[in-house]
Backbone as CSV, one residue per row, in Angstrom:
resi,resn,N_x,N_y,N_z,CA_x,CA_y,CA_z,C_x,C_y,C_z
1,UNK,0.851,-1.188,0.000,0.000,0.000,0.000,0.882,1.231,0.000
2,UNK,0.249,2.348,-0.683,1.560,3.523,-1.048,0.852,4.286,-1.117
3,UNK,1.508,5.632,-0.216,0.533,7.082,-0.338,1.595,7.341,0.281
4,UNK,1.800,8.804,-0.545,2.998,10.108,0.067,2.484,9.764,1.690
5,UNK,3.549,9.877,2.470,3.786,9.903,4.145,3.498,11.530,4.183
6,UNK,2.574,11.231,5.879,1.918,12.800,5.961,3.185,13.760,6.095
7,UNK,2.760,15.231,5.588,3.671,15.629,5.370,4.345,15.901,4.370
8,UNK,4.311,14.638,3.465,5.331,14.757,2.595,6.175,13.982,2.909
9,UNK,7.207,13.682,1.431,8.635,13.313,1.842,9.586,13.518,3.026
10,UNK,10.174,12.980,3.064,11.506,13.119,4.211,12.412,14.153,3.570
11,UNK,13.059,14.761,4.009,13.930,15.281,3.074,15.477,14.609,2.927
12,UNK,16.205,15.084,2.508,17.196,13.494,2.308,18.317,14.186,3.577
13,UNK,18.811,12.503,4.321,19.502,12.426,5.323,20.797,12.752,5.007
14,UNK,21.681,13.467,5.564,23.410,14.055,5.586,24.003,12.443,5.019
15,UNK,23.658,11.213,5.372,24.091,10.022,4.910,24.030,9.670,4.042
16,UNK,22.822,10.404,3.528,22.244,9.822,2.021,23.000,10.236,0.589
17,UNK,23.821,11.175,0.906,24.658,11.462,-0.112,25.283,10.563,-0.683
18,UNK,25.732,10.486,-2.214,26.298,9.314,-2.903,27.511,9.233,-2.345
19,UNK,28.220,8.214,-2.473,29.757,8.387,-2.551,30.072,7.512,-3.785
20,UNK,31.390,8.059,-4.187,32.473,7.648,-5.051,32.764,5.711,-4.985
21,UNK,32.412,5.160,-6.479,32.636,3.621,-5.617,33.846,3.430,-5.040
22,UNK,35.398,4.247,-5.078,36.316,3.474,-4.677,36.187,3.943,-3.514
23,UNK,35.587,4.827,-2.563,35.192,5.179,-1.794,34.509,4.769,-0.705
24,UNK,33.633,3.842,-1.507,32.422,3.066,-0.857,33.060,1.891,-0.701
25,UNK,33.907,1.444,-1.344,34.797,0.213,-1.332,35.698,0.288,-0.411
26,UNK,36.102,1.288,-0.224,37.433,1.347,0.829,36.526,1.520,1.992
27,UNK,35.408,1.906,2.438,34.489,2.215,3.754,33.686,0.745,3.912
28,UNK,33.700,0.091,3.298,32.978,-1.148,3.348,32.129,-0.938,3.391
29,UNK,31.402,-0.225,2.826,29.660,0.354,2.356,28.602,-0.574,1.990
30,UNK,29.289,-1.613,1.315,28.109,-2.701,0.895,28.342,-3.686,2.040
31,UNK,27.405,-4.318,2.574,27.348,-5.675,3.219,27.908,-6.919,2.632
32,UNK,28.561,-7.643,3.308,28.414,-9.174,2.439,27.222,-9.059,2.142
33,UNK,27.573,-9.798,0.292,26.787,-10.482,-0.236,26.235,-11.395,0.320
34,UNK,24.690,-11.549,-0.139,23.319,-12.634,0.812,23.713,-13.963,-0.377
35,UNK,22.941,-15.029,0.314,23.349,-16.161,0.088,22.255,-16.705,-1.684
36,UNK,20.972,-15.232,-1.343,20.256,-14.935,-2.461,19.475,-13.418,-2.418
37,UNK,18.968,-13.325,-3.418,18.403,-12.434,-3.617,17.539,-12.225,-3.406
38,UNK,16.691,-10.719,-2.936,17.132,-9.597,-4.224,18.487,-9.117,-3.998
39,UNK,19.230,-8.956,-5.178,20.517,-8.470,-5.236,20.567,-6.791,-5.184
40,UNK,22.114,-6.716,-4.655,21.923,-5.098,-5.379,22.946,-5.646,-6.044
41,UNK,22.713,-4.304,-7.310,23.703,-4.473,-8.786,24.883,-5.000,-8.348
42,UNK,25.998,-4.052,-7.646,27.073,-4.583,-6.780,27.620,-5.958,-6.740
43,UNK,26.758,-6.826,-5.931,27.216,-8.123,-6.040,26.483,-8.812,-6.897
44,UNK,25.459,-8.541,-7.491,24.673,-9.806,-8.684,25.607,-10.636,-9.451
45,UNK,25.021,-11.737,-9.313,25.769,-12.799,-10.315,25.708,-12.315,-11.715
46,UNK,26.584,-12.719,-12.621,26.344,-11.858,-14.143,25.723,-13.001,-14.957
47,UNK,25.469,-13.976,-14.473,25.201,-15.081,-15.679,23.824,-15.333,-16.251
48,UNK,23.279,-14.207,-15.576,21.326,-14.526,-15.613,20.967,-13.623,-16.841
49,UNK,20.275,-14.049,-17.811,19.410,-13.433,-18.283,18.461,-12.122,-17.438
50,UNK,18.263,-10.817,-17.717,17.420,-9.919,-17.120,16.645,-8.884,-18.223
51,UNK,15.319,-8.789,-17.801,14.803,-8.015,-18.458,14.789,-6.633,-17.691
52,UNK,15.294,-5.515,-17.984,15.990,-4.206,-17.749,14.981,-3.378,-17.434
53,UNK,14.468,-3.099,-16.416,13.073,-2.121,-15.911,13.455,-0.781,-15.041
54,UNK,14.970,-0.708,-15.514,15.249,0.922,-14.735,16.096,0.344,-13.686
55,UNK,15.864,0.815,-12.067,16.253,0.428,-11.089,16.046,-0.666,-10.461
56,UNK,15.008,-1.772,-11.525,14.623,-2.832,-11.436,14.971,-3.919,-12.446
57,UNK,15.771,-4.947,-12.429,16.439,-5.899,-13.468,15.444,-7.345,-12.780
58,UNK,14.790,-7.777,-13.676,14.006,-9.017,-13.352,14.573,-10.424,-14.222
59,UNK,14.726,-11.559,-13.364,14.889,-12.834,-14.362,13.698,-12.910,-15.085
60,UNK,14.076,-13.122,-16.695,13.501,-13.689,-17.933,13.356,-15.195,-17.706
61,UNK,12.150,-15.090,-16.547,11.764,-16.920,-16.234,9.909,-17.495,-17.035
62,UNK,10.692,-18.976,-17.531,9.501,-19.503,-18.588,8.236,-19.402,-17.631
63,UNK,7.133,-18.582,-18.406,5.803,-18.609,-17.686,5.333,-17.278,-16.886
64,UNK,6.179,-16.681,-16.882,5.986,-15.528,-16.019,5.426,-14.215,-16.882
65,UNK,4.170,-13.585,-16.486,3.991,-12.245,-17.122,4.237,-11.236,-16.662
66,UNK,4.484,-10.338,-17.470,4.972,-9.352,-16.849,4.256,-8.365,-17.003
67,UNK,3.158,-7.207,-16.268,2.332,-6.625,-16.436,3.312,-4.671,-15.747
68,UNK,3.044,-3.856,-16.876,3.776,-3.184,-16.139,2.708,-2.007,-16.079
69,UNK,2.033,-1.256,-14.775,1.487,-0.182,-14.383,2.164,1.323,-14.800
70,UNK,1.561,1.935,-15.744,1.923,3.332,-16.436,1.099,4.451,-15.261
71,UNK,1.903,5.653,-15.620,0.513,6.643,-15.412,0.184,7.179,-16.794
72,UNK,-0.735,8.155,-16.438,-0.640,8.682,-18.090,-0.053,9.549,-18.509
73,UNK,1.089,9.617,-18.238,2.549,10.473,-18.831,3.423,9.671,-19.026
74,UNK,3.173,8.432,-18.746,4.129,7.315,-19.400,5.062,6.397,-18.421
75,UNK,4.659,7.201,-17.440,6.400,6.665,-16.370,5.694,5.526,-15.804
76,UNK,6.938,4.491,-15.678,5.903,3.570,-15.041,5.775,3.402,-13.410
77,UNK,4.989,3.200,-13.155,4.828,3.351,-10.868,4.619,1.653,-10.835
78,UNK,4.510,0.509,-11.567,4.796,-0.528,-10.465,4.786,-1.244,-11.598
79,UNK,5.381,-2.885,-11.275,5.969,-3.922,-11.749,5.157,-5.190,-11.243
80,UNK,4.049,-5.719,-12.122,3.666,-6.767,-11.578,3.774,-8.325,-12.315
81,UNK,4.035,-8.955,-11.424,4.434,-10.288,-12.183,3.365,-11.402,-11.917
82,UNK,3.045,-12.242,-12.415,1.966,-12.996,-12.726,2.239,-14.583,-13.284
83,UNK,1.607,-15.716,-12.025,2.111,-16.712,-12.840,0.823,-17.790,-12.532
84,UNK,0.170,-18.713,-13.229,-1.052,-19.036,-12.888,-2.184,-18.385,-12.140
85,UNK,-2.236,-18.838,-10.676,-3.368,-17.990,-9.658,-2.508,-17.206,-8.107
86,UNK,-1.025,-16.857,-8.834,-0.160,-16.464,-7.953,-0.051,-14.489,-8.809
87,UNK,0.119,-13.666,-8.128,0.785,-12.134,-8.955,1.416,-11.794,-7.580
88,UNK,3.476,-11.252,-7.888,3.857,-10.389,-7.301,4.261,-9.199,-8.093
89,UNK,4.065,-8.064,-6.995,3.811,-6.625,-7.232,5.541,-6.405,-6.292
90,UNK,6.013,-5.779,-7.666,7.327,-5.241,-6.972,7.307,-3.621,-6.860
91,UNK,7.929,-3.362,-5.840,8.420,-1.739,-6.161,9.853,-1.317,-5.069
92,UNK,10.565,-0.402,-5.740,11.747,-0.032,-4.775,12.223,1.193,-4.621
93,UNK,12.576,1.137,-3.514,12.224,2.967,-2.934,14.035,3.440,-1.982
94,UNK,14.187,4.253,-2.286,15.441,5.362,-2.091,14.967,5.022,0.182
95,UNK,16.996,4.189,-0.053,16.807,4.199,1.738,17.432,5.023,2.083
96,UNK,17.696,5.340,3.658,19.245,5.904,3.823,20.343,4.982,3.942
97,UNK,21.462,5.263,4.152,22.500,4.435,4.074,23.240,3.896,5.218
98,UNK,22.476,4.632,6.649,22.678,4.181,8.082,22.211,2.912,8.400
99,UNK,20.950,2.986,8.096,19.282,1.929,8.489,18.855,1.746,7.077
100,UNK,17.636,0.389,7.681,16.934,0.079,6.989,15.789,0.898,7.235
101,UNK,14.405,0.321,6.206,13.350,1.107,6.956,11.932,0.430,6.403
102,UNK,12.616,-1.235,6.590,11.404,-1.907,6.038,10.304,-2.392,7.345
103,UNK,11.012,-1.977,8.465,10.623,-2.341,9.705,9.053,-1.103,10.092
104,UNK,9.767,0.270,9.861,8.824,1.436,10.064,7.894,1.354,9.042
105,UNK,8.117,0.946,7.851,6.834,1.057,6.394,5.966,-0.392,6.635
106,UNK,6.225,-1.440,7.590,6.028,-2.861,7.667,4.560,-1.958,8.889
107,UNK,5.215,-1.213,9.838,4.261,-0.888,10.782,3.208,0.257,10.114
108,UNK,3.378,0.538,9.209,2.658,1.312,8.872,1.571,0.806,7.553
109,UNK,2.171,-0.192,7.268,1.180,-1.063,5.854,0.300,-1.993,7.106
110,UNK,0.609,-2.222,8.463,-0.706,-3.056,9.183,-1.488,-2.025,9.979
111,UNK,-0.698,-1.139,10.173,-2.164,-0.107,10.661,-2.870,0.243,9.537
112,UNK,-2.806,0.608,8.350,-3.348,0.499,7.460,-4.017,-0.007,7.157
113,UNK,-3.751,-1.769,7.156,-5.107,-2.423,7.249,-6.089,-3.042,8.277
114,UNK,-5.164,-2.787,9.323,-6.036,-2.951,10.644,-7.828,-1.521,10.613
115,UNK,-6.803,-0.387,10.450,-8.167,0.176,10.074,-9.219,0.097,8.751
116,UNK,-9.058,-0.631,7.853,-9.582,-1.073,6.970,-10.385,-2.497,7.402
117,UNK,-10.174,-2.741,8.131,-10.886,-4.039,8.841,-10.177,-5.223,9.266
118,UNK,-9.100,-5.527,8.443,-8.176,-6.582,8.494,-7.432,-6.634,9.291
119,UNK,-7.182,-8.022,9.561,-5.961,-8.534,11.214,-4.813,-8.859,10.402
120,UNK,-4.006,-7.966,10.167,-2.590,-8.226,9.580,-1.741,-9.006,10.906
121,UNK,-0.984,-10.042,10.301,-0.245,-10.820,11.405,1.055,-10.988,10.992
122,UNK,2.288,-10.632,12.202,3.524,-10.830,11.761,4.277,-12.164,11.646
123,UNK,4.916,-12.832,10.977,5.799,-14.004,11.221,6.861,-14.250,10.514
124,UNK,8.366,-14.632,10.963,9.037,-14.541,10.025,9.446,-15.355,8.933
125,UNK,9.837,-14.855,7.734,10.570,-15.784,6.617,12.075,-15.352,6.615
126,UNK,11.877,-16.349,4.915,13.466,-16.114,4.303,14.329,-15.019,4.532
127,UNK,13.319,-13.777,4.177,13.569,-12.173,4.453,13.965,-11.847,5.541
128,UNK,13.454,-12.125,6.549,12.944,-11.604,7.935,11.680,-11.127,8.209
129,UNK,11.242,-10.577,9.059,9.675,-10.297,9.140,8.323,-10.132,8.345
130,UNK,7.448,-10.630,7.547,6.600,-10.903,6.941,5.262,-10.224,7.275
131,UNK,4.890,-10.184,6.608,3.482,-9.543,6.847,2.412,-9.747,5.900
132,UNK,1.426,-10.726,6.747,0.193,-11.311,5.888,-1.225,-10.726,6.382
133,UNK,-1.888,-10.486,5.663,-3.566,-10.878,6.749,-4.241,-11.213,5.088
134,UNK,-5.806,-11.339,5.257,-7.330,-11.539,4.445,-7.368,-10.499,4.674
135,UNK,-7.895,-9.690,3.071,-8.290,-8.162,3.124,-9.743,-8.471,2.392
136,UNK,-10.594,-7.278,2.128,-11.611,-7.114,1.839,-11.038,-6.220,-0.220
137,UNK,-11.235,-6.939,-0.951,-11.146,-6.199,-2.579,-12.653,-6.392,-3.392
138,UNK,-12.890,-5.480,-3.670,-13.693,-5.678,-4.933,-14.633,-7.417,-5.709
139,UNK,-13.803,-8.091,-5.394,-13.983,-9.371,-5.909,-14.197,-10.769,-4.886
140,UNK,-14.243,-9.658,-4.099,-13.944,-10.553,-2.158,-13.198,-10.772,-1.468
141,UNK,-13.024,-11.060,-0.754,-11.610,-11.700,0.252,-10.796,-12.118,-0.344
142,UNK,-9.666,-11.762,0.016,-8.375,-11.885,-0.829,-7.208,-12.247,0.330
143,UNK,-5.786,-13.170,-0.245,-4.865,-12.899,0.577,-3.828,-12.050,0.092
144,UNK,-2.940,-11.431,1.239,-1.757,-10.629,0.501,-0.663,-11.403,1.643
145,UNK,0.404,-11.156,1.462,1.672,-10.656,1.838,2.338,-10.278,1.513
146,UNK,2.776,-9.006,2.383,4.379,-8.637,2.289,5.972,-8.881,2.494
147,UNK,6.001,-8.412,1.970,8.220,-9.165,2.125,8.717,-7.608,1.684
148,UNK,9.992,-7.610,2.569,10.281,-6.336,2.793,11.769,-6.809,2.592
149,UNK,12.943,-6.495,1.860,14.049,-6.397,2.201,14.777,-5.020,1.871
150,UNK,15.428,-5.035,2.664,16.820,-3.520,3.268,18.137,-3.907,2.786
151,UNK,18.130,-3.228,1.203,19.669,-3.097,1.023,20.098,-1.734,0.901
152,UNK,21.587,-1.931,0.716,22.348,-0.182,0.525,21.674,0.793,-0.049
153,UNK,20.728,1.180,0.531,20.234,2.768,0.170,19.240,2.442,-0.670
154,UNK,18.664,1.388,-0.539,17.212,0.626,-1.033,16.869,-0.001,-0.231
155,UNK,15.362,0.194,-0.493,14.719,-1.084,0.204,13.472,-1.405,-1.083
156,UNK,13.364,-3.154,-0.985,12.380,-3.872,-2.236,10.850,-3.624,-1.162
157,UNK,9.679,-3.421,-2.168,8.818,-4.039,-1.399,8.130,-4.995,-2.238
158,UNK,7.713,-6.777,-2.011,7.156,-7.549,-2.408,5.797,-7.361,-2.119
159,UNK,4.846,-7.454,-2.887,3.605,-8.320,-2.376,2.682,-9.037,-3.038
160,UNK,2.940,-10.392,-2.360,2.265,-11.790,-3.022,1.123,-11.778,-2.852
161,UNK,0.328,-12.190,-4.084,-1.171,-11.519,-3.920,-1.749,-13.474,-4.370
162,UNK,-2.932,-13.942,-4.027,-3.540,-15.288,-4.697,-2.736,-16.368,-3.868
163,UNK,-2.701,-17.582,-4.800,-2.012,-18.623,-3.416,-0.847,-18.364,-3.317
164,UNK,0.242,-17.599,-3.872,1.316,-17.541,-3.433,1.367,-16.864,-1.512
165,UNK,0.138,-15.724,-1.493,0.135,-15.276,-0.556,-0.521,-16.186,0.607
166,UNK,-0.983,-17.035,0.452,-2.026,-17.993,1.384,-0.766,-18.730,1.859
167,UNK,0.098,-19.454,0.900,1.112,-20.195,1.104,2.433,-20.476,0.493
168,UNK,2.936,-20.042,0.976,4.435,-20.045,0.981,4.873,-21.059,-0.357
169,UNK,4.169,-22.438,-0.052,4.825,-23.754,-0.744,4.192,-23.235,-2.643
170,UNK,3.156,-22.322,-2.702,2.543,-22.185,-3.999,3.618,-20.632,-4.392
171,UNK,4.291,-20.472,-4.233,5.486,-19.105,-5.004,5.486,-19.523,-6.036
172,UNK,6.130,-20.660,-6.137,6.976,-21.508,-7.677,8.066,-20.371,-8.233
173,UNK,7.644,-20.332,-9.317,8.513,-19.336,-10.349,8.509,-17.733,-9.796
174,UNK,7.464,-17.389,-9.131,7.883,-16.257,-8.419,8.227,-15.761,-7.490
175,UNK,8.328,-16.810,-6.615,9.542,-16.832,-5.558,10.948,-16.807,-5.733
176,UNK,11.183,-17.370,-6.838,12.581,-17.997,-7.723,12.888,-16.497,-8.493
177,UNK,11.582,-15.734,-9.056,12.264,-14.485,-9.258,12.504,-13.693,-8.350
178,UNK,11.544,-13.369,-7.569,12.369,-12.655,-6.006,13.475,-12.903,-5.971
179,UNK,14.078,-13.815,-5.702,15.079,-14.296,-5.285,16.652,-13.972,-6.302
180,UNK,15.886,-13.554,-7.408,17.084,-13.419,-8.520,16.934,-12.096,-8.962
181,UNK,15.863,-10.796,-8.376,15.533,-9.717,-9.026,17.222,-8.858,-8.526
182,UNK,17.433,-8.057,-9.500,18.386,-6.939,-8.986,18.033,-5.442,-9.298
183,UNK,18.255,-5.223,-7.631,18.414,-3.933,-7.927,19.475,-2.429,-7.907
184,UNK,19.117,-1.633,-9.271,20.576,-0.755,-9.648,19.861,0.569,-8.848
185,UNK,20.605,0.910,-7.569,20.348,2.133,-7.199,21.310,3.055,-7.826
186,UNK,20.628,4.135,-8.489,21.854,5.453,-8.751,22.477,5.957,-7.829
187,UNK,22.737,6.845,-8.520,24.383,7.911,-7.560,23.386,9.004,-7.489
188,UNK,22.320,9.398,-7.621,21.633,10.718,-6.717,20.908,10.362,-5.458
189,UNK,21.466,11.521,-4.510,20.705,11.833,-3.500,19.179,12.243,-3.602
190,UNK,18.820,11.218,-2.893,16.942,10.924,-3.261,16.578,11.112,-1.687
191,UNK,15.319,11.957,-1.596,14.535,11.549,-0.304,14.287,9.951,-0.043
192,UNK,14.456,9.702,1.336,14.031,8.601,2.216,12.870,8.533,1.362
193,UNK,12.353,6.748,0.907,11.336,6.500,0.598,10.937,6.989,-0.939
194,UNK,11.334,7.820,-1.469,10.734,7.732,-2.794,11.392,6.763,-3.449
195,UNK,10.308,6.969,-4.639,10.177,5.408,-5.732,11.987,5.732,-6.865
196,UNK,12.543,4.911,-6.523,13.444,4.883,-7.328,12.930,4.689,-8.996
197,UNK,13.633,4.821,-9.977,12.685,4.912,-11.653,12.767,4.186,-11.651
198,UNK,11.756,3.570,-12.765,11.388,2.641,-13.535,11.216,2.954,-14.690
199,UNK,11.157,2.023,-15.800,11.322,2.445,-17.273,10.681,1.086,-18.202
200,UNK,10.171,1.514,-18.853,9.887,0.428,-19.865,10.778,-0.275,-20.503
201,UNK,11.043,-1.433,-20.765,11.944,-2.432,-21.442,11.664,-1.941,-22.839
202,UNK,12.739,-1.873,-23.537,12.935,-1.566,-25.082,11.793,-1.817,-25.406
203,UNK,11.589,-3.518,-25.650,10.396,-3.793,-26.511,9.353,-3.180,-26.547
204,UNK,8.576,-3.052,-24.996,7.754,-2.640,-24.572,7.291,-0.830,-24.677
205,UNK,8.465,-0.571,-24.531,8.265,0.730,-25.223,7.943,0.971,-27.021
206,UNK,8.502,0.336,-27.433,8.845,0.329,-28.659,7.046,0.540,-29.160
207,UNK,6.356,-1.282,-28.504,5.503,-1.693,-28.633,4.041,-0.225,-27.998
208,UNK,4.571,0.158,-26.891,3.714,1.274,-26.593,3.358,2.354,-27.589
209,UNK,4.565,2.765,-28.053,4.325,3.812,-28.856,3.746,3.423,-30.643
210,UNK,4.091,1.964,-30.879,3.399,1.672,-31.715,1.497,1.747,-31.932
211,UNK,1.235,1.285,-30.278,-0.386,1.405,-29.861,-0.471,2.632,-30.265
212,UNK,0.080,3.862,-29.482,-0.449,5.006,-29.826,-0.265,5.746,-30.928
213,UNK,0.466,5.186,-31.863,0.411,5.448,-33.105,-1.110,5.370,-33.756
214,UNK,-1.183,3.666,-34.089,-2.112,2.880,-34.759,-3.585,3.206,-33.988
215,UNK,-3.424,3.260,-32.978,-4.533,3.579,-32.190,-5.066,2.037,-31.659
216,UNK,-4.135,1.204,-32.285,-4.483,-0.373,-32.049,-4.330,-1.135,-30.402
217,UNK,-4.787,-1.691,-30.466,-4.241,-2.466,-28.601,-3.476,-4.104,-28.987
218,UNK,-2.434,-4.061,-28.717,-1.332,-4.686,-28.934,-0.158,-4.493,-27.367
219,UNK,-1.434,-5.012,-26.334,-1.015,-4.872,-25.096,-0.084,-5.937,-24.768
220,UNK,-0.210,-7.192,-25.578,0.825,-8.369,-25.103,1.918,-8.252,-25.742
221,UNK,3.279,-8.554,-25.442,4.464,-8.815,-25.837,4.985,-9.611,-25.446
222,UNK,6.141,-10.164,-26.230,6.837,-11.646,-25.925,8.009,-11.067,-25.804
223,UNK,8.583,-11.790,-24.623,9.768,-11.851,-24.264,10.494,-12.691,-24.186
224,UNK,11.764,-12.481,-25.246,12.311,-14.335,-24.850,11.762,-15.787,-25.217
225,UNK,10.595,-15.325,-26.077,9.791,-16.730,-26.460,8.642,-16.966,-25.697
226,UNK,9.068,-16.105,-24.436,7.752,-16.362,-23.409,7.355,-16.083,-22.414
227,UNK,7.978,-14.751,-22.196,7.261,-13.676,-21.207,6.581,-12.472,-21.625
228,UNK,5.403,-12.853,-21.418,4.386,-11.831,-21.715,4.056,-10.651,-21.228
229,UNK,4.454,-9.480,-21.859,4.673,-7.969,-20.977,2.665,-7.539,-21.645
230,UNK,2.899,-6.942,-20.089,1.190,-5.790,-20.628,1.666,-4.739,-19.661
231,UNK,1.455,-3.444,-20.576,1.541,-2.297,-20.211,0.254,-1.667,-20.034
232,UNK,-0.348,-1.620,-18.740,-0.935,-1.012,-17.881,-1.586,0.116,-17.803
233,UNK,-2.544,1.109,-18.468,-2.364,2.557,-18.185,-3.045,2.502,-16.520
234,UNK,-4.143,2.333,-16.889,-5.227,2.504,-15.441,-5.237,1.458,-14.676
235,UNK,-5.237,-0.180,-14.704,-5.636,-0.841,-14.103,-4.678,-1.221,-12.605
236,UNK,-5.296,-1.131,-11.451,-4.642,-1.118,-9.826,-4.790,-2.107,-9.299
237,UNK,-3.572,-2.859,-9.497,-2.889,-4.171,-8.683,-3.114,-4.188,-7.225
238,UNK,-3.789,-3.468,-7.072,-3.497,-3.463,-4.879,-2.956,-2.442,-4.557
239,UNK,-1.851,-2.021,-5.027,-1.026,-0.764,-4.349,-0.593,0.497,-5.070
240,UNK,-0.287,1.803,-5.049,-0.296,2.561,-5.920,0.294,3.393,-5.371
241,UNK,1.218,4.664,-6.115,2.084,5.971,-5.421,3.229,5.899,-5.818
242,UNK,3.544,6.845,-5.179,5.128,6.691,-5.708,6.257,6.932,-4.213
243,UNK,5.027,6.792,-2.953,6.364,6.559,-1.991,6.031,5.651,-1.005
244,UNK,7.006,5.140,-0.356,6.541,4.137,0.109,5.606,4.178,1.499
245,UNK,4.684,3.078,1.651,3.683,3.361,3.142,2.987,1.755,3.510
């Protein structure tokens, strides 16, 4: 769930400033590398196939769609992936470089739905702390969870929507992309919490501006033989904004 924090943005922390990589290298700035992913660019393995979404690099895995949320100026605000009766919704947002801050946005996505009606409940995973409940949508009761991970001056937010979210053992292929997504934070100083970019994949662009040419709808694209991109103008996956909450 995403709505500007009251107030407004944070404004950006004295920490948050970039540094120089040999810089960051000599300060030991990055953490050991995790045993998996999400990666940051930094340590990612190079041998994977990725389809290129800005500050977001996703594995090109058989079966997976890829649905990407526009506004109507083009930019895109979220990344959703789709695989039978499973969809995760990615997005990644500017941390500071002291802390994490998947812990404070974790407490603030269950009051959220605590006042919406729902008993959000904590327990931990792979990640660390998790966050599930049954919400009330349009179509009925639904499950979600969240997965939150805290890297260098990012943090991912997951959320498994259908049986992936009911149960853990139904992820399949999109657990396996979690696990392999990378993410490229830039060298600008960004407020705490805003949405790092996102961008349309070549094709997909290519393919966009062809629609609005022709005036035609030519929303599916193939990727790779077999990942199916849909570009999004209006339709809302669950969560929406551009900072994190």
């Amino acid at each position: 769930m995403f709505s500007r924090k009251r107030g407004g943005p944070r404004h950006v922390r004295p920490d948050d400033a970039p540094q120089s990589s040999a810089l960051a290298q000599s300060m030991g700035d990055l953490p050991p590398a995790p045993e998996f992913g999400p990666w940051d660019s930094a340590q990612a393995p190079g041998d994977v196939q990725l389809l290129d979404l800005g500050s977001l690099r996703i594995p090109a895995l058989e079966g997976i769609e890829v649905r990407v949320q526009a506004n109507p100026d083009g930019g895109v605000e979220q990344i959703v992936l789709v695989h039978e009766n499973s969809a995760l919704q990615l997005g990644v947002f500017a941390a500071p470089r002291s802390e994490g801050i998947w812990d404070e946005v974790r407490e603030e996505i269950a009051g959220s739905m605590t006042a919406d009606g729902a008993a959000p409940r904590e327990f931990d995973g792979p990640y660390g702390v998790e966050l599930a409940a049954r919400v009330n949508t349009p179509d009925g009761p639904a499950d979600v969870r969240f997965v939150g991970v805290d890297g260098p001056r990012w943090m991912l937010r997951a959320l498994f929507q259908g049986q992936a979210a009911a149960d853990r053992q139904h992820e399949g292929v999109l657990g396996e992309c979690l696990r392999g997504v990378v993410v490229v934070r830039d060298n600008e100083a960004r407020p705490v919490r805003e949405a790092l970019p996102l961008r349309l994949p070549k094709e997909m662009a290519e393919a966009a501006a062809q629609q609005d040419h022709s005036g035609h709808d030519h929303s599916g694209h193939d990727h790779s033989g077999h990942d199916h991109a849909h570009h999004d103008h209006d339709h809302d996956h669950g969560t929406n904004g551009r900072h994190a909450h």
